[in-house]
N, C-alpha and C positions, 0 to 999 in steps of 0.2 A: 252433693257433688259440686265441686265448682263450676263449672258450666251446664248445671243442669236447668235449663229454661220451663216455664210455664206450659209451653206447647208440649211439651213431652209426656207430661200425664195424660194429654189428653188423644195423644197418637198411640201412649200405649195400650187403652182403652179398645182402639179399633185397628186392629192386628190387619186386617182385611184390604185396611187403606192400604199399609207400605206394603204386603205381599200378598197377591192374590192370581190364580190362578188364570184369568180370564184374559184374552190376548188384545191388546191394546191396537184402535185404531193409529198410524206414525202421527205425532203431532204436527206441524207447521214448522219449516224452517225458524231457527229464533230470531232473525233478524224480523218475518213477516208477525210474528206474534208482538215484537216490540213496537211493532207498526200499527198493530190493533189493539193494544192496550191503549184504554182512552185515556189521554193525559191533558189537564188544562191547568198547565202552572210548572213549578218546577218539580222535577224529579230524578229518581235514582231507579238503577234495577242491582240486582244481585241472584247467583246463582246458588240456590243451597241446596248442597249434597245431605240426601235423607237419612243415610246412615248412619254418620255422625255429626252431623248440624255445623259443619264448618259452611264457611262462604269462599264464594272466589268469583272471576271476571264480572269487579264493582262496577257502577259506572262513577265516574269520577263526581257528582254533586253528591254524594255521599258525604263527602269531608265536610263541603262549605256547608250543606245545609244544616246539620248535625255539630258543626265545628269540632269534628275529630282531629286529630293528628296522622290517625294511621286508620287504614281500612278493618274495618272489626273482621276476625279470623273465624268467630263463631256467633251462632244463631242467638247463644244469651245478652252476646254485646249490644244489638238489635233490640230486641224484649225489652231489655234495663232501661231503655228510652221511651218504653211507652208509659204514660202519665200511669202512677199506682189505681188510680177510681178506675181506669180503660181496660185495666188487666182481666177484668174477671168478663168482662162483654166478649174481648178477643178469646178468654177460653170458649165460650159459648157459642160464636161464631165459629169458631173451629170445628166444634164436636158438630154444629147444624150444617156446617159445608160438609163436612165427611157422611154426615145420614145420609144428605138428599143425593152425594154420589153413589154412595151405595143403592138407594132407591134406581136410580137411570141406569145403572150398571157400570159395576169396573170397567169393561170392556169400551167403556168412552169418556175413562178417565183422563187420559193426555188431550181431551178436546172440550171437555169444562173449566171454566173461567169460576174463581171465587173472588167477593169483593166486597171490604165492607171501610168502614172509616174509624178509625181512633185518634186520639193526641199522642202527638209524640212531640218531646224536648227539639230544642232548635238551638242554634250558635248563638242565640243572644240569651239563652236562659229560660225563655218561655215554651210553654207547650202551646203548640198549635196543632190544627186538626189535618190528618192525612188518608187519602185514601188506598186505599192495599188493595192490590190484587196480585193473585196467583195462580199459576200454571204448572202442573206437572210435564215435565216435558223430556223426563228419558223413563223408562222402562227396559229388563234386562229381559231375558227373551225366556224364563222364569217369572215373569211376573212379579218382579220386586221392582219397587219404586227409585228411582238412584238420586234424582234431580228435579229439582222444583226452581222454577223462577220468581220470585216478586217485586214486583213493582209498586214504589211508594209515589205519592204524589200531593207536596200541600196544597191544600184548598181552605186554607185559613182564610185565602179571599172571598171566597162560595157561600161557606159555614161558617157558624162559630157555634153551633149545636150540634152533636149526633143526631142523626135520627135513628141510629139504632137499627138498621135496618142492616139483612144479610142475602147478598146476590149470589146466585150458581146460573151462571151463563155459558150458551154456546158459542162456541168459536170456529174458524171454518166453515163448513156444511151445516156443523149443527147449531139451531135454533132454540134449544133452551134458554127458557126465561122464569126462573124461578126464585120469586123475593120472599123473604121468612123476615117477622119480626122478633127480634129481640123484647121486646115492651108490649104485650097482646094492646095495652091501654092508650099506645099511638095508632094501633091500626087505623081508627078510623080518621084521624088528622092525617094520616099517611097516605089517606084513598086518594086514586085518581083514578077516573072512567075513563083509559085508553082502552083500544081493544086492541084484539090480539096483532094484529096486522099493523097495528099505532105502535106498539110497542117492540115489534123486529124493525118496523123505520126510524124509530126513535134509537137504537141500537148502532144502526151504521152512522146517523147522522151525528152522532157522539164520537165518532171514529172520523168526523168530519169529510165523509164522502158526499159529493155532490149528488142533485135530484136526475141527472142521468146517469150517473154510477149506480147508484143504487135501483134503478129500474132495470139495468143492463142483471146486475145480480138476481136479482128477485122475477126476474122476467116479469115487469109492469111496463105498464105505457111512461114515460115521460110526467104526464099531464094526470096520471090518478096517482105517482108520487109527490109531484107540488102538492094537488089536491090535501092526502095525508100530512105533511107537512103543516099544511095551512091548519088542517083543523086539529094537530096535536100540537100549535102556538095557541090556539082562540082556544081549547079547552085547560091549556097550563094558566091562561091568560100571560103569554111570553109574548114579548113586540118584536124579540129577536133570539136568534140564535144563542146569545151569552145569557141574556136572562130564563131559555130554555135551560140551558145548563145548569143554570145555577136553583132554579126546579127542581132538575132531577136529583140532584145531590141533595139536597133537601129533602126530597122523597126516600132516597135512595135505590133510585131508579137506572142506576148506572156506577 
């Protein structure tokens, strides 16, 4: 079929993902979830409609990043851009986002976060590396799937390696933090000793909320958030907040 993309094998596979019976928590306004999609660099979001993989309300670095001409109308124009070696990782990522929702339940599908990094082609010719994430964020009152959001972001300055690594995070309320390796053979290069409570502050502070924002959320004191802070730079061995970042993408920890 002419627009038949990569991703579709692997959604037809899990019938469960686009329609399932279970009643979805409301997602987050989209302006606030574009708010908390962590972005460090430039990027793009676009809205795909699940039914038939078309796009709409792009944001406009679509063009320049990509050097398009015109806004792609469907999901395989997208696809066609990711480097051919990346293709068969983002199948797998795919089908591992979809188990570990189904593992948590439908039922808090529109409030997990997917995310993981590929190469995609760029206006000068080169593939460089970007990181994706996605949000289901409408549901029909059936339980079928209608709309997903994603968000692209280069981090060719971060990266210049995958690590292969695939996130299922919560968003809002929920606190899901679940990393899956692509490559069992990086796990151990991939470790990092945060604990659990390191790794939901490492979360907001990626979202770049300050250490009394995030006490105010999490009900802590002020003083045991710096604390936290402090000792998940002295265990990344990060001096600052950018070479944090540039940690966790490396890990893919974010």
């Amino acid at each position: 079929m002419k627009n038949q993309h990569p991703l579709q094998e692997i959604w037809d596979k899990y019938p469960d993902a686009i329609c399932n019976e279970k009643k979805s928590l409301e997602p987050p306004p989209i302006e606030r979830l574009i708010a908390e999609m962590f972005s460090i660099g430039d990027f793009y979001y676009y809205i795909l409609n699940i039914s038939d993989s078309t796009l709409k309300s792009h944001h406009e670095n679509i063009l320049k990043m990509h050097g398009l001409k015109k806004y792609p109308t469907h999901l395989k124009e997208v696809t066609d851009l990711i480097h051919p070696y990346d293709v068969e990782f983002v199948l797998e990522a795919e089908r591992m986002t979809i188990e570990k929702m189904q593992e948590i339940g439908w039922e808090h599908q529109t409030q997990l976060k997917s995310s993981y990094c590929f190469r995609m082609k760029t206006r000068n010719g080169n593939y460089e590396m970007f990181h994706h994430q996605s949000l289901h964020i409408l549901k029909n009152k059936d339980g079928r799937l209608l709309q997903a959001v994603n968000i692209h972001t280069n981090v060719q300055h971060l990266i210049k390696e995958n690590p292969y690594t695939v996130l299922v995070s919560g968003i809002g309320n929920r606190k899901d933090f679940h990393q899956m390796h692509y490559n069992t053979q990086l796990t151990n290069k991939l470790q990092v000793v945060l604990t659990k409570r390191e790794l939901e502050i490492l979360n907001f502070i990626a979202k770049g909320y300050s250490a009394s924002k995030i006490s105010k959320i999490l009900n802590l004191s002020f003083y045991t958030v710096r604390t936290h802070r402090k000792n998940i730079l002295e265990k990344t061995s990060s001096k600052n907040t950018s070479e944090l970042m540039k940690f966790c993408f490396e890990r893919g920890l974010i």
